[in-house]
N, C-alpha and C positions, 0 to 999 in steps of 0.2 A: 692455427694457420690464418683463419679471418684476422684475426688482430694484428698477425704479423705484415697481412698482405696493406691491412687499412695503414700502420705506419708507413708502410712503403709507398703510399699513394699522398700520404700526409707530408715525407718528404720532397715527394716529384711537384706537390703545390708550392712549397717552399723556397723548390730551384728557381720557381718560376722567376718570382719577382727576385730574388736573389742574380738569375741569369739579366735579368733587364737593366741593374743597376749594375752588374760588372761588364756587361759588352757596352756600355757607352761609356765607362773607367778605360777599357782597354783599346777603346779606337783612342779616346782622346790623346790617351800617352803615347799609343800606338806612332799616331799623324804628326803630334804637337810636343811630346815628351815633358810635355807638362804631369807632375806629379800631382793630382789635381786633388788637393785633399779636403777643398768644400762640395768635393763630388755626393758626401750623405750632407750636405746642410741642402743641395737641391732636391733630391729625392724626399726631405723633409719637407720643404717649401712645398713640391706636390701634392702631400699631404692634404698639412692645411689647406692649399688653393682650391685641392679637389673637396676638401669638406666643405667649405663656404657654396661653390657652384651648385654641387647637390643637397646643398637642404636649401638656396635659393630655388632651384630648378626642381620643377613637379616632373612625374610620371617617370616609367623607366628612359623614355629618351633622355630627362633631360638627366636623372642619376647614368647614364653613359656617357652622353654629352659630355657631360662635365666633367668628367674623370678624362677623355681625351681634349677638351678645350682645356685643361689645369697644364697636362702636358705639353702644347702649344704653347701658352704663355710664361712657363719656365724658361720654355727653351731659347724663347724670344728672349727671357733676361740673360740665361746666358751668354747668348751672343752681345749683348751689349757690354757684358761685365768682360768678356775677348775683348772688345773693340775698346774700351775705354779703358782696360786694366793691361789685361795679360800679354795685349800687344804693345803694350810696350817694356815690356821685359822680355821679349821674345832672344836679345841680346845679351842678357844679364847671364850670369851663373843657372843651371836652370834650378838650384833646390832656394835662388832666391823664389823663382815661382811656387813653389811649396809653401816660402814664409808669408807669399801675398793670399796662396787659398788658406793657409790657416787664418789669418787677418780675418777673412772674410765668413769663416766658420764661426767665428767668435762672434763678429758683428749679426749676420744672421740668427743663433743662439738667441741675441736680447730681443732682436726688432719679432722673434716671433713670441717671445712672450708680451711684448710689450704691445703688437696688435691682437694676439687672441688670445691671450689671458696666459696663467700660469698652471692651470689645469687640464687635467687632460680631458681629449675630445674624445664621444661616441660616434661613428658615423652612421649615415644610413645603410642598412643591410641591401645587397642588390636583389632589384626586383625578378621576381620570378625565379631566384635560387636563393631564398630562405631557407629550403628546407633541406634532406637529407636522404640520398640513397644507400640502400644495406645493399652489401657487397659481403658474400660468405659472412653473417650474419652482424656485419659492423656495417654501424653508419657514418656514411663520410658525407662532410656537408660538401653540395653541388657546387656553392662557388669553388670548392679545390678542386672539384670537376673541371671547373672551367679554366683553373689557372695551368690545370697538364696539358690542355688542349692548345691553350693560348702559348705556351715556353715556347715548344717548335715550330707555332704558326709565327711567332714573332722572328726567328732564329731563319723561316725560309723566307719571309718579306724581305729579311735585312740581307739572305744571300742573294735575294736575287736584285739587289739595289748596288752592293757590290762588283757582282758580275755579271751586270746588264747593258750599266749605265756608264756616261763618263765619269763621272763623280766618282763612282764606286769604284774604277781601275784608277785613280788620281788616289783616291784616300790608301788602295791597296798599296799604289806604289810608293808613296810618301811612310805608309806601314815598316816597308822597307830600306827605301833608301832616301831619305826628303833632301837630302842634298842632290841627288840626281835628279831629281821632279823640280828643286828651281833650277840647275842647269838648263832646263829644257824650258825655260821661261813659262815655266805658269805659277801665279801668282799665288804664293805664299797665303797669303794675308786671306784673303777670301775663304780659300781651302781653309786655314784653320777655323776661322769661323762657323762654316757649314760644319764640320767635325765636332765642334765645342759645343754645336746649339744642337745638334745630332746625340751627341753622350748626355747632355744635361736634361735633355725632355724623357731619353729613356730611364734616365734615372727615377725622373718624376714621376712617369707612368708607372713604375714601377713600387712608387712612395702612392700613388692613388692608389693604385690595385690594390693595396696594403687595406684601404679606409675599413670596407665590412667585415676584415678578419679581426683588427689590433687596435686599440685606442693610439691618436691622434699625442704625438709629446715634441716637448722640444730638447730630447735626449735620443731622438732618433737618430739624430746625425749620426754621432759615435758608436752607436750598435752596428749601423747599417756598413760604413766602413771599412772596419777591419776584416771583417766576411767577402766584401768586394777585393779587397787586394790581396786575400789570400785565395780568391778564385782566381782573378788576373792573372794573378806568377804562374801557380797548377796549370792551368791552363796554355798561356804563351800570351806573352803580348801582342794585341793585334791579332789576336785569332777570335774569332765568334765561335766556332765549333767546338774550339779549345773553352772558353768563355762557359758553353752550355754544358761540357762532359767536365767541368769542376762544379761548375753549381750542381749537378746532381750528385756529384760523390759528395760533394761540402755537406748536402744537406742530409745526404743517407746518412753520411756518420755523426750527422747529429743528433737525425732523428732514433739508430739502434744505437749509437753509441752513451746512450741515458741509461738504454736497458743493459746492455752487454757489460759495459765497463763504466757504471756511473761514478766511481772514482774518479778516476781519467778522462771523461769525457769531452771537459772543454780542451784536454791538451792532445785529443786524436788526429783533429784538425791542421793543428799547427806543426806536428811528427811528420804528419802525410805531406806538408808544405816543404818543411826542412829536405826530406830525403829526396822529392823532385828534385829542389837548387841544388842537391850536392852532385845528383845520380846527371841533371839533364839542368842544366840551368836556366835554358830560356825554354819551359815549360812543357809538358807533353805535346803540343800543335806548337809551338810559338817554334822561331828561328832565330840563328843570332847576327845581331847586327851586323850591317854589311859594312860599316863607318867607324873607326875607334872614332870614339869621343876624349877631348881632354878633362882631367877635371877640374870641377870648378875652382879648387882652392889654388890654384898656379897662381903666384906671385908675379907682379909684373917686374918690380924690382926686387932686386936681393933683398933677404933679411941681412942684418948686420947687429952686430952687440948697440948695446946704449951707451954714447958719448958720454962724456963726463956733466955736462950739462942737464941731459935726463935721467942720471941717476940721481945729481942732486934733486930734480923734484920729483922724481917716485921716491927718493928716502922721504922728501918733503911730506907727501902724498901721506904715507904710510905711518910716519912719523903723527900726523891730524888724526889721522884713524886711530892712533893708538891714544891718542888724548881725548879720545870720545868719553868716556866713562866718569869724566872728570862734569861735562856738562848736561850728558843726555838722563835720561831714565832708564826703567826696567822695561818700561816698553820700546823704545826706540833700538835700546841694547839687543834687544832679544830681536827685532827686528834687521838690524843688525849683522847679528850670528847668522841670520836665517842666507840675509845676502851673499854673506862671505862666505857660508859650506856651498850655497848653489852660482859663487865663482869657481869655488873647485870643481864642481861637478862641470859647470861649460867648459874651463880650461881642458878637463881630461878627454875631452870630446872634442877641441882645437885640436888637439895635439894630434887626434888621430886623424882630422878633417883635413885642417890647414897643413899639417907637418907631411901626413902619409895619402891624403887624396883619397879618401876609406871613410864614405858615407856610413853611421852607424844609425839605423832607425829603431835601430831597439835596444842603445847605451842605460838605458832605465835596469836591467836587468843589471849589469854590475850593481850599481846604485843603491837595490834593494838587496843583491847578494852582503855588500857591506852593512846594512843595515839588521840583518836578520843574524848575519853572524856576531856582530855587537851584541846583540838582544841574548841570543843565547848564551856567549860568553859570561854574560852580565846575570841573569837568569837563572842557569845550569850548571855552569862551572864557578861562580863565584868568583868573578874575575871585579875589578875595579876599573875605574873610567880607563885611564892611560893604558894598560896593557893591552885592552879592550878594544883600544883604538888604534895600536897600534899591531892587532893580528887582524882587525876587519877585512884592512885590503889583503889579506891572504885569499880571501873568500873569490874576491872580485878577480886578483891574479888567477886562480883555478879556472874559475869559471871562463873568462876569457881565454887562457890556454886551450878550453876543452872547445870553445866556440868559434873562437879564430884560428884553430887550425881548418876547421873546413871554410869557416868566412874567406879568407885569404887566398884560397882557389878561385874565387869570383870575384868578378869585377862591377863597378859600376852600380845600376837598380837592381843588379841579381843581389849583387853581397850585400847590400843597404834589405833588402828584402828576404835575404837569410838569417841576417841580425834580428829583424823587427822577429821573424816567427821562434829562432831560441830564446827572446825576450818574453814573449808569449806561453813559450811552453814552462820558462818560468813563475810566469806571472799564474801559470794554471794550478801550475802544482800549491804552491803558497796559498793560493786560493781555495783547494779542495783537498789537503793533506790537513786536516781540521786539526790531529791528534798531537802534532809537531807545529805546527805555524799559529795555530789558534781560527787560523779562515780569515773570514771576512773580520773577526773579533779580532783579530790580532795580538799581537806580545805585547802587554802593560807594563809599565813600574820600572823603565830603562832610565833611571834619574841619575844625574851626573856626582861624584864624590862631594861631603859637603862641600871642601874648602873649592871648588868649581861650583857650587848650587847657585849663585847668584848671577842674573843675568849679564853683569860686568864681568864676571870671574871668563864666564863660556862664551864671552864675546870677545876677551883678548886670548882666551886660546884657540875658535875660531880664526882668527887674525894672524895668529903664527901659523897653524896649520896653513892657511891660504899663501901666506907671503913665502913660508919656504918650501911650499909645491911647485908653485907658478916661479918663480926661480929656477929651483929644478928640472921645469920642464924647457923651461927657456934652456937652459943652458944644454941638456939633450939635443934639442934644435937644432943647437948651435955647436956641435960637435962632429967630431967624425961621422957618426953613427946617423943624426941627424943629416947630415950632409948626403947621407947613402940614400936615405929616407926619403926626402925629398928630390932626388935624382930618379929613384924609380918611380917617384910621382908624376914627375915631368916626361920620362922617357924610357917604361919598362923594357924595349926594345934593345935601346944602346944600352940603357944597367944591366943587362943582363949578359948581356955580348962582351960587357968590360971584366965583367965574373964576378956580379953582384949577387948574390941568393935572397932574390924577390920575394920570397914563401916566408925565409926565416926571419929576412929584416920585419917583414908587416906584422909578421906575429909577435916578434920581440915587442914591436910597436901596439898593439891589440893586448896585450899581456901589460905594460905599463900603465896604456893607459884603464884599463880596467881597475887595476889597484888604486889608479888614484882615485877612479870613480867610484871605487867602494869604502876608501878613509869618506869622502864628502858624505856616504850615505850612513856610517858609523855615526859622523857628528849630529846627522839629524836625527837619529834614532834618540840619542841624548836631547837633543833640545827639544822634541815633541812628548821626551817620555815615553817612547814606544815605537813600535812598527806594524803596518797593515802591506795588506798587498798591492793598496794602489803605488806603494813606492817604486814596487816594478811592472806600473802599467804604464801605455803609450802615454797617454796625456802628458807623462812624467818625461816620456823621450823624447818627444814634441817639444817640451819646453827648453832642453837643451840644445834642440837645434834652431829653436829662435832664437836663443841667447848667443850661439854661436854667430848665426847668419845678422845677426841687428849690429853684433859688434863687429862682424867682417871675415867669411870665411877667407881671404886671403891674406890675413897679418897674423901676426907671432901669437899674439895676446887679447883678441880682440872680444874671446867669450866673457872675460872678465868683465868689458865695460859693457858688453849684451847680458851679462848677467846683473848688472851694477841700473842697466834703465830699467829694463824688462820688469826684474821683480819689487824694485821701487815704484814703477809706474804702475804696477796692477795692485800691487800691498795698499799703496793711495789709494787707487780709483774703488778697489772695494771698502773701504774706509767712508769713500765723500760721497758713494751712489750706488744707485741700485741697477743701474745700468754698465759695470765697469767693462762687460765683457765689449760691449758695443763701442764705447769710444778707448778701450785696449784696441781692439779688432781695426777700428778707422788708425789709430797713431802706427800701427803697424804695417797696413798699408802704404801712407802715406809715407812714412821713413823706406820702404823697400822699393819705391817711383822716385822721389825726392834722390836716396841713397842706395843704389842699388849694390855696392860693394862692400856696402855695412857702414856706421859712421865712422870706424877706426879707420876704415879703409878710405871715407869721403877724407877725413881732417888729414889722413896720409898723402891723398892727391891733392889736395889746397896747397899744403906744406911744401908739397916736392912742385908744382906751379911755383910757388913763390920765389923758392932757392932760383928756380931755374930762371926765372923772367930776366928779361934784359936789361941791362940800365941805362935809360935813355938820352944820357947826358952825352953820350959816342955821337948817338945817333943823329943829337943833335948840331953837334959842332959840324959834324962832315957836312948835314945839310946847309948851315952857314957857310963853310971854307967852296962848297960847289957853287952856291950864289956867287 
């Protein structure tokens, strides 16, 4: 009983900081509907800030001091990084604002190794709870003492900030309905601020409080993360109460779920995530929007087939690509291959984004379903490259059948957020089903037939597989089917009142593109020799939807050329430096301010500018003939 009750206190410290960094994740989306995914690279930043103040700073004031001055001086950058970034995308698409905080994830990433090293930090212990009270005959250390006391004293400071002040009835009502809070003229721009620098310092205090329990890294980001958005949804967006009654479930089932079911343990979490979004979607406490929103992939102008002129240079195009082999090497080739399966992987995630308006944050999950069923075909059954590759996306179709029939029932950050957690529950199992997946060790020895072994051979059949998917999918688009697709993207309402079957077009659509995005995770399985489970981790889906969102979530085709800079420009940068992630992280930035509708989408509006401009030889003569 002692032991059981010390986990359970072990848990409640856990919630703490876990509750601190998700209720300033879910005001900010809450207010701003900013997907704010360098919300753990600030929590990290706290860290470090609060490590350096307290081994400057003597005595207990100044190890407290500093842990709340680190907090104050996050939050101050964040509001600059609002004022000088986010507000200006306030207008864009908003999962461009997603591709500006990953920018920023990345860039943070190098700048804190590059100012405090690459190793990880010990903090100072806090004074005057070093030590350790027995409790039914287990000792718990005192600062987890302090952090049960500190969860709900922070949860009633912040409710009574809420419902005291102006600010607090502005941030609620903006919670709510932020297009009725600017009707009423108050200023936007402010209010987000105060919100962003409000999320960002609790984050940090919540990365300081961290110092005496955990060494100090610059991989905090990404652990810290995925736990905050799976408390936000549980919870409800924009709810604090909601916020505090997920952190404590999140971390009881972390903390007995080692013990109870240490198989399953990291996939308890994500189970208990999925069944809220299907049962309640906008969270235990949270409510549902008062505003449809549209989505971001709405085309301004119609798609239309390619004139006779741009297929002569995409044959051109493709045509160069296919005479690559002739002057590159095995490095370049293989490099190569590598670009071309992860155009397929963005194309299959266009298709669902731009075509169906159906954010996927956990399309990685096909990805690796393709990849693991290669592996084993190859493996197990004795299968050869080609057949191999051509039952993989059987894998991905299933899986997305079984996942988009509930994804399809929600809309919006719900289904983008019911995706990310069945990506997860696959990612968990792959990862702790040792006896079948291998774990973290992974499936070896997935090498491609010989007359395919050579880097040329797997780069021009990469090259077909790419060219007659992304055809294919085009042309889907461009069909009846597509037609319906994108009708219910633009206006569920009237599609459906016309007698469109909204459920079954998006899953037909969730089912496609899943196959395709597990043929692209087949070919990698062959060009790496193998498969692990990071194939189906975020990182993995993250990187698809930058290659989506750089090439233009609003064009036909636009993942291809997000796929074609994206992993060219990082393949380089980690090649010429040791810093890739940091100038990745700025170029990234700076294309989603410069280009906020993606570059296919900028050279699309130059083009359609140019067609349209006037010619001013009219304009001139009339002025002459009125003289």
């Amino acid at each position: 009983m002692g032991f059981l009750v010390a986990q359970f206190l072990t848990g409640l410290a856990n919630a703490a900081s876990l509750f601190l960094v998700a209720a300033g994740l879910s005001i900010i989306f809450g207010v701003t509907r900013i997907v704010n995914f360098a919300h753990g690279a600030f929590y990290m930043i706290g860290a470090y800030v609060a490590y350096t103040l307290t081994e400057r700073l003597s005595g207990g004031l100044g190890f407290w001091g500093g842990l709340i001055l680190a907090s104050f001086t996050v939050a101050a950058l964040g509001a600059l990084v609002e004022m000088l970034l986010l507000r200006r995308l306030y207008q864009a698409p908003e999962l461009f604002q997603l591709l500006a905080t990953f920018g920023l994830t990345l860039m943070v990433e190098d700048l804190m190794v590059l100012i405090w090293g690459p190793d990880d930090l010990m903090g100072r212990r806090a004074p005057g709870l070093r030590g350790a009270v027995e409790i039914l005959g287990q000792q718990v250390p005192s600062y987890d003492l302090l952090l049960i006391v500190l969860g709900p004293l922070v949860l009633g400071v912040l409710w009574l900030l809420f419902h005291r002040t102006r600010f607090g009835v502005l941030v609620r009502a903006a919670t709510q309905d932020r297009e009725m809070v600017a009707s009423l003229g108050i200023n936007q721009k402010w209010l987000f601020t105060g919100v962003f620098a409000l999320g960002v310092g609790l984050a940090a205090f919540g990365g300081a409080l961290q110092l005496p329990r955990d060494a100090v890294n610059h991989g905090m980001d990404l652990s810290i993360i995925v736990e905050a958005f799976v408390i936000v949804v549980i919870g409800g967006l924009g709810s604090l109460p909601g916020a505090f009654v997920a952190a404590v479930l999140v971390s009881e089932l972390n903390a007995f779920g080692i013990l109870i079911l240490p198989r399953i343990s990291l996939v308890l979490v994500f189970l208990v995530m999925a069944v809220v979004l299907v049962v309640r979607p906008w969270g235990l406490f949270g409510k549902p929007d008062a505003v449809l929103r549209a989505p971001a992939a709405t085309a301004i102008r119609p798609w239309r087939p390619l004139g006779p002129r741009e297929r002569g240079l995409l044959g051109l195009a493709v045509g160069l690509a296919a005479l690559l082999p002739l002057v590159a090497g095995p490095y370049v080739m293989t490099i190569g291959a590598e670009i071309l399966i992860f155009a397929i992987f963005a194309m299959s995630l266009q298709f669902l984004m731009s075509g169906g308006g159906l954010a996927s944050f956990g399309h990685a999950a096909y990805f690796g379903l393709g990849a693991y069923a290669a592996a084993f075909l190859v493996k197990h059954a004795g299968f050869s490259t080609l057949p191999a590759l051509t039952l993989a996306p059987l894998a991905g179709l299933a899986g997305a059948a079984l996942f988009g029939w509930f994804s399809v029932r929600l809309a919006g950050v719900y289904l983008a957020m019911l995706t990310l957690a069945f990506a997860q529950i696959v990612w968990s199992l792959a990862f702790q089903w040792v006896s079948v997946t291998g774990g973290d060790n992974g499936i070896l020895g997935i090498w491609p037939d010989a007359w395919l072994a050579t880097p040329a051979r797997f780069y021009e059949l990469s090259l077909l597989f790419a060219v007659l998917l992304v055809a294919a999918l085009r042309r889907v688009l461009l069909s009846p089917f597509g037609y319906a697709l994108r009708a219910l993207r633009d206006s569920p309402l009237r599609s459906e009142s016309l007698g469109l079957d909204r459920v079954r077009i998006q899953w037909a659509a969730f089912m496609l593109s899943g196959a395709a995005a597990a043929l692209a995770g087949g070919l990698y399985a062959f060009l790496k020799g193998g498969v692990f489970p990071d194939a189906l981790g975020i990182p993995q889906s993250i990187d698809g939807l930058v290659m989506v969102l750089l090439g233009g979530v609003g064009t036909l085709t636009g993942g291809v050329v997000g796929a074609l800079v994206y992993k060219t420009l990082s393949i380089w940068l980690m090649s010429q430096t040791d810093w890739s992630k940091l100038i990745l992280g700025a170029v990234i930035v700076l294309l989603v301010v410069a280009c906020p509708k993606g570059l296919l989408g900028f050279a699309g509006d130059l083009l359609h500018r140019r067609r349209k401009a006037p010619d001013p030889a009219p304009v001139e003569q009339e002025a002459r003939d009125a003289a």
